[in-house]
MITOR-124145 format. One record per atom (N, C-alpha, C): residue in one letter; x, y, z; residue number from 1; atom name. Coordinates in pm, whole numbers, plus 50000, padded with zeros to 5 digits. Example, Ala and Ser with C-alpha at 12.3 -4.5 7.8 and 13.67 -1.06 7.14 Angstrom:
BEGIN
{pt "a",{51319,49431,50780},1,"N"} {pt "a",{51230,49550,50780},1,"CA"} {pt "a",{51320,49670,50780},1,"C"} {pt "s",{51285,49775,50708},2,"N"} {pt "s",{51367,49894,50714},2,"CA"} {pt "s",{51290,50003,50787},2,"C"} 
END
This chain:
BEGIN
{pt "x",{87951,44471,32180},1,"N"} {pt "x",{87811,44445,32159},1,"CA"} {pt "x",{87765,44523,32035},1,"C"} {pt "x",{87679,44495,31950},2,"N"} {pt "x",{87620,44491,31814},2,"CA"} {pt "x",{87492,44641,31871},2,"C"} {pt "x",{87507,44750,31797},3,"N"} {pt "x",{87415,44828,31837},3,"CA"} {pt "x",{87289,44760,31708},3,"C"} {pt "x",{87214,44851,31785},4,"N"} {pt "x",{87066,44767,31764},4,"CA"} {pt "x",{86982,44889,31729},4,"C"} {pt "x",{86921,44907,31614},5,"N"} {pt "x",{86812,44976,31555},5,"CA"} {pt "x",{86657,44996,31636},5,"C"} {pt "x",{86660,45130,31633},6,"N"} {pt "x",{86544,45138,31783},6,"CA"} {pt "x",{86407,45079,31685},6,"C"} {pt "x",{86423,45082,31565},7,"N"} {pt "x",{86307,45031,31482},7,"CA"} {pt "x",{86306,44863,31465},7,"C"} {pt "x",{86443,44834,31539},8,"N"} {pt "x",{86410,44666,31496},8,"CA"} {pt "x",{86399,44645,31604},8,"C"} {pt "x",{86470,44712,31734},9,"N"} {pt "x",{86456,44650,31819},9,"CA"} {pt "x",{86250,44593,31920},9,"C"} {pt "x",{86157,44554,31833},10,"N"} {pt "x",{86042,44606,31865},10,"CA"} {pt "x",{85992,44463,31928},10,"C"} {pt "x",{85873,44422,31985},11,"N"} {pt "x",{85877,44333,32043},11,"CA"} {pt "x",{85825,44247,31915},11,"C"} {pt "x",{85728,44296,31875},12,"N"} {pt "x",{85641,44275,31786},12,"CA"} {pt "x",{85570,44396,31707},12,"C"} {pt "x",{85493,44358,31612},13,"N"} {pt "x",{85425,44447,31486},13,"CA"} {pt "x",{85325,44500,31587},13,"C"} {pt "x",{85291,44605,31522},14,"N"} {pt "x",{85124,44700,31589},14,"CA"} {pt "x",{85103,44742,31432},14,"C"} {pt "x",{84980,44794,31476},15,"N"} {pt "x",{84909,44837,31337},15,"CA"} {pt "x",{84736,44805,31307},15,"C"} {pt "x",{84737,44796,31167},16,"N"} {pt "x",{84593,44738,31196},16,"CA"} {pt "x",{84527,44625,31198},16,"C"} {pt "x",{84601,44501,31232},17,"N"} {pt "x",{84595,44373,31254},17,"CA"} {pt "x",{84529,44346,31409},17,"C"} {pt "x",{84613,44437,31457},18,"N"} {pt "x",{84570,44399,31626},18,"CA"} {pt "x",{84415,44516,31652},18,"C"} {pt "x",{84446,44636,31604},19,"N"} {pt "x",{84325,44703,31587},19,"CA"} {pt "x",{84193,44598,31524},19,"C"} {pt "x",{84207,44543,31450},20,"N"} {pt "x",{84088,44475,31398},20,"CA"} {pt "x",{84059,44354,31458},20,"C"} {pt "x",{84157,44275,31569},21,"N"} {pt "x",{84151,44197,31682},21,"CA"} {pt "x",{84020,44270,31818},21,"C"} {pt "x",{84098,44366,31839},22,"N"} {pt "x",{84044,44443,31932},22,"CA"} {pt "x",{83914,44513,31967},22,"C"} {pt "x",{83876,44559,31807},23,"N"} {pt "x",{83723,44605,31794},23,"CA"} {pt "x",{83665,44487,31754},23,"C"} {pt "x",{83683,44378,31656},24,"N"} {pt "x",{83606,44261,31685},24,"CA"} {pt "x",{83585,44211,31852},24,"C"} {pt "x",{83673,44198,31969},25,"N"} {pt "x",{83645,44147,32035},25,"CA"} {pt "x",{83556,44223,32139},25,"C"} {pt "x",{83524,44356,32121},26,"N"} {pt "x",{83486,44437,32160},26,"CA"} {pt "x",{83337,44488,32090},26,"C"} {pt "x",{83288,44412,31986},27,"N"} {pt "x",{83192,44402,31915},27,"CA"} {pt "x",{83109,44292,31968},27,"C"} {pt "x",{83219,44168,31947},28,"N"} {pt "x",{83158,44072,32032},28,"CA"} {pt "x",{83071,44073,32184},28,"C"} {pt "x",{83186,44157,32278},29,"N"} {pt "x",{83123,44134,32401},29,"CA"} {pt "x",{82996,44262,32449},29,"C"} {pt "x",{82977,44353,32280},30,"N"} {pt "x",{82878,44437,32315},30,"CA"} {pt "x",{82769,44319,32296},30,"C"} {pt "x",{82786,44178,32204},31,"N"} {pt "x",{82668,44150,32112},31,"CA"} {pt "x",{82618,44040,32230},31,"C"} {pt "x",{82700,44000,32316},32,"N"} {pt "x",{82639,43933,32427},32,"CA"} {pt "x",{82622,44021,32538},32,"C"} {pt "x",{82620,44121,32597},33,"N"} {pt "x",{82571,44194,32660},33,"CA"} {pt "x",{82424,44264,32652},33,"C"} {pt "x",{82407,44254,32486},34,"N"} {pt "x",{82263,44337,32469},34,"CA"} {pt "x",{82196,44205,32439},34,"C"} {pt "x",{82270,44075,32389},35,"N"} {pt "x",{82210,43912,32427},35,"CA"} {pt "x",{82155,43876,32552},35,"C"} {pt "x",{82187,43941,32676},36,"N"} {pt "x",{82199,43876,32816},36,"CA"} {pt "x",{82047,43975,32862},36,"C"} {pt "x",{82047,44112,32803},37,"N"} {pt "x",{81978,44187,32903},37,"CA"} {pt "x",{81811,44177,32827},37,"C"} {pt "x",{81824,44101,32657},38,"N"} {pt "x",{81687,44054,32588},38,"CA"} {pt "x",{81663,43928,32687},38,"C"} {pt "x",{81768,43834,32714},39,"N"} {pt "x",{81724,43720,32809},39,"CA"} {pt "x",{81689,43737,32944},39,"C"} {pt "x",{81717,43865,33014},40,"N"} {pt "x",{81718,43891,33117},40,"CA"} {pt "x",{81553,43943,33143},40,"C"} {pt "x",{81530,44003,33000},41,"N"} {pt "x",{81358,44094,33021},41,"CA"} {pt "x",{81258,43974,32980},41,"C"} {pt "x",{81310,43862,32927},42,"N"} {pt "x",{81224,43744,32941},42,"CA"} {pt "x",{81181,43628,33030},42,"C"} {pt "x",{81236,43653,33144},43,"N"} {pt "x",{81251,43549,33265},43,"CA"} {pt "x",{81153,43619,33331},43,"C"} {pt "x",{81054,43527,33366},44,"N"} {pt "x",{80946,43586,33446},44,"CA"} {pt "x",{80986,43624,33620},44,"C"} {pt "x",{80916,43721,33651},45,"N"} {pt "x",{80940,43795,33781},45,"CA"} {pt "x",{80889,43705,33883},45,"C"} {pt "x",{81003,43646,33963},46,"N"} {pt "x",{80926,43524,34081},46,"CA"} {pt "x",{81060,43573,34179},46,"C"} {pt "x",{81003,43492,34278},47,"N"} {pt "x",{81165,43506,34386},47,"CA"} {pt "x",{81181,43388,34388},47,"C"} {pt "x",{81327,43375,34424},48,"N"} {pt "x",{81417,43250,34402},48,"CA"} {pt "x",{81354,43118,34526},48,"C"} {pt "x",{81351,43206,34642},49,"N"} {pt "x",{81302,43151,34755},49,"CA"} {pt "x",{81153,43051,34771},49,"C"} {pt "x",{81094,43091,34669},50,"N"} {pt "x",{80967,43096,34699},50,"CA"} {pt "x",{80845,43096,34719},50,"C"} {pt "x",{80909,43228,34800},51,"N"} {pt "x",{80826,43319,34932},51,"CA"} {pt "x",{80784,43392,34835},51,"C"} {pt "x",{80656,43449,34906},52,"N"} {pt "x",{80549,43524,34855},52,"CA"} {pt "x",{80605,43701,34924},52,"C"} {pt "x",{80582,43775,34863},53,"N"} {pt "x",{80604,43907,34967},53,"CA"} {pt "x",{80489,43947,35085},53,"C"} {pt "x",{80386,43840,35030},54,"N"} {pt "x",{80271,43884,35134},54,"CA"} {pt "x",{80288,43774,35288},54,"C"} {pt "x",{80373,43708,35283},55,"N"} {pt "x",{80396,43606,35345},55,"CA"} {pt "x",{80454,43700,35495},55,"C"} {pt "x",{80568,43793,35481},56,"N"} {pt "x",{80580,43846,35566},56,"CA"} {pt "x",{80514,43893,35703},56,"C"} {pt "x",{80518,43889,35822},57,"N"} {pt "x",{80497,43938,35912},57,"CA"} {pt "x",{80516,44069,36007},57,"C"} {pt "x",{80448,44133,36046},58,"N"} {pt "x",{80466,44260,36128},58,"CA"} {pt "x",{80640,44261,36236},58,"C"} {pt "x",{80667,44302,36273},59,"N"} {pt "x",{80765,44336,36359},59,"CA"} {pt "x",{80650,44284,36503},59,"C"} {pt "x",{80731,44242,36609},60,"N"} {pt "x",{80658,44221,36731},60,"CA"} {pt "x",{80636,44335,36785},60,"C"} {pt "x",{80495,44343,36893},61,"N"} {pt "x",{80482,44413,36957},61,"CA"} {pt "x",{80576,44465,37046},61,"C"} {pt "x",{80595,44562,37092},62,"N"} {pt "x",{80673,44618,37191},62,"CA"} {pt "x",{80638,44561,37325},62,"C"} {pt "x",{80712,44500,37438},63,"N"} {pt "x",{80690,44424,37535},63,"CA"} {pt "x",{80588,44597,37664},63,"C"} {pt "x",{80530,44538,37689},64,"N"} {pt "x",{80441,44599,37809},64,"CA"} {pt "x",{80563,44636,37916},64,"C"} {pt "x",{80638,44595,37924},65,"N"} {pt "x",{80759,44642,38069},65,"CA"} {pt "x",{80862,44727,37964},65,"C"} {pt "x",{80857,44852,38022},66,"N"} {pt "x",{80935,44940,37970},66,"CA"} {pt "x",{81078,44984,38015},66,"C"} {pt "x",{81113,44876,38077},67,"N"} {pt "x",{81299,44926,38124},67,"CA"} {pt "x",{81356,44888,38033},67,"C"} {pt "x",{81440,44951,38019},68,"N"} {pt "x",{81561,44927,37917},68,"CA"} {pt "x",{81696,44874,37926},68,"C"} {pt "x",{81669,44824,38080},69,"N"} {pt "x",{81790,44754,38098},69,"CA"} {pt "x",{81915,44837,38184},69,"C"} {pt "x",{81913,44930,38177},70,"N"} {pt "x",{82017,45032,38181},70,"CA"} {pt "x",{82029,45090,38359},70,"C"} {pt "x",{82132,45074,38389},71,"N"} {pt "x",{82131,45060,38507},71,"CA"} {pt "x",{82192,45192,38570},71,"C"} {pt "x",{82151,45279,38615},72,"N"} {pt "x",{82237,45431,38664},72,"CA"} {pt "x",{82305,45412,38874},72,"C"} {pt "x",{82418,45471,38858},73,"N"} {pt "x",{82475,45444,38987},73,"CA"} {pt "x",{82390,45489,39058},73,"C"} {pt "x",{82344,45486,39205},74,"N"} {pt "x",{82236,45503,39297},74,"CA"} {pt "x",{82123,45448,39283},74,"C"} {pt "x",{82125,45346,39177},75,"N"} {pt "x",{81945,45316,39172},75,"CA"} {pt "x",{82000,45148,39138},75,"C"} {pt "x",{81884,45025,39240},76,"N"} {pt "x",{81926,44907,39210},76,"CA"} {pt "x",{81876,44850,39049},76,"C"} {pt "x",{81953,44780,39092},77,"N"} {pt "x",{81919,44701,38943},77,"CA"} {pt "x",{81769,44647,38933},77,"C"} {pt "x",{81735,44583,38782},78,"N"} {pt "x",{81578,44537,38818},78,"CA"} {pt "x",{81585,44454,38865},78,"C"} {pt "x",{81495,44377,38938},79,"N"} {pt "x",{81468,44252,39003},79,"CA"} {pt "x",{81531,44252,39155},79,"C"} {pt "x",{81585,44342,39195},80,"N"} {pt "x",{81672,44355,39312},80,"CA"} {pt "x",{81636,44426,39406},80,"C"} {pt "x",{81607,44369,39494},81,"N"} {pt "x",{81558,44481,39664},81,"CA"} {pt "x",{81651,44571,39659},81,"C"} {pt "x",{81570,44698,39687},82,"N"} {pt "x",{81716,44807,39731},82,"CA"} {pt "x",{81765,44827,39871},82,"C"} {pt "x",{81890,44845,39841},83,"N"} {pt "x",{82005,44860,39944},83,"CA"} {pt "x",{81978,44952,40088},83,"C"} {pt "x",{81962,44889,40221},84,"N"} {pt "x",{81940,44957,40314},84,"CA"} {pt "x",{82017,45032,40359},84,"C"} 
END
């Protein structure tokens, strides 16, 4: 087998070809980013839905019967005659 020059063996060139690839494309995606956020402060403030925020309603009242459901050993359940 043919030895091989660690300088040829390269995949390809680097230098400042690809550098000037790289900060152009990186120039670019600053110049639509500060594009997006001038279009972004011009779209008027609405909701997508909509709904109004005043449209909302309170949370319901809390029901007048205060059990919680919760049932402890020795004591019947609700709705249930207790045990003779």
């Amino acid at each position: 087998m043919a030895d091989l020059r660690t300088d040829k063996a390269r995949q390809g060139r680097t230098g400042r070809p690809v550098l000037y690839v790289l900060i152009a494309a990186l120039a670019l995606c600053l110049v639509v980013f500060i594009g997006l956020q001038f279009y972004g402060k011009t779209l008027p403030d609405q909701n997508i839905g909509g709904t109004e925020a005043s449209d909302t309603t309170a949370a319901p009242a809390a029901p007048a019967n205060s059990q919680t459901g919760v049932v402890t050993p020795g004591t019947p359940a609700p709705g249930t005659a207790p045990a003779n």
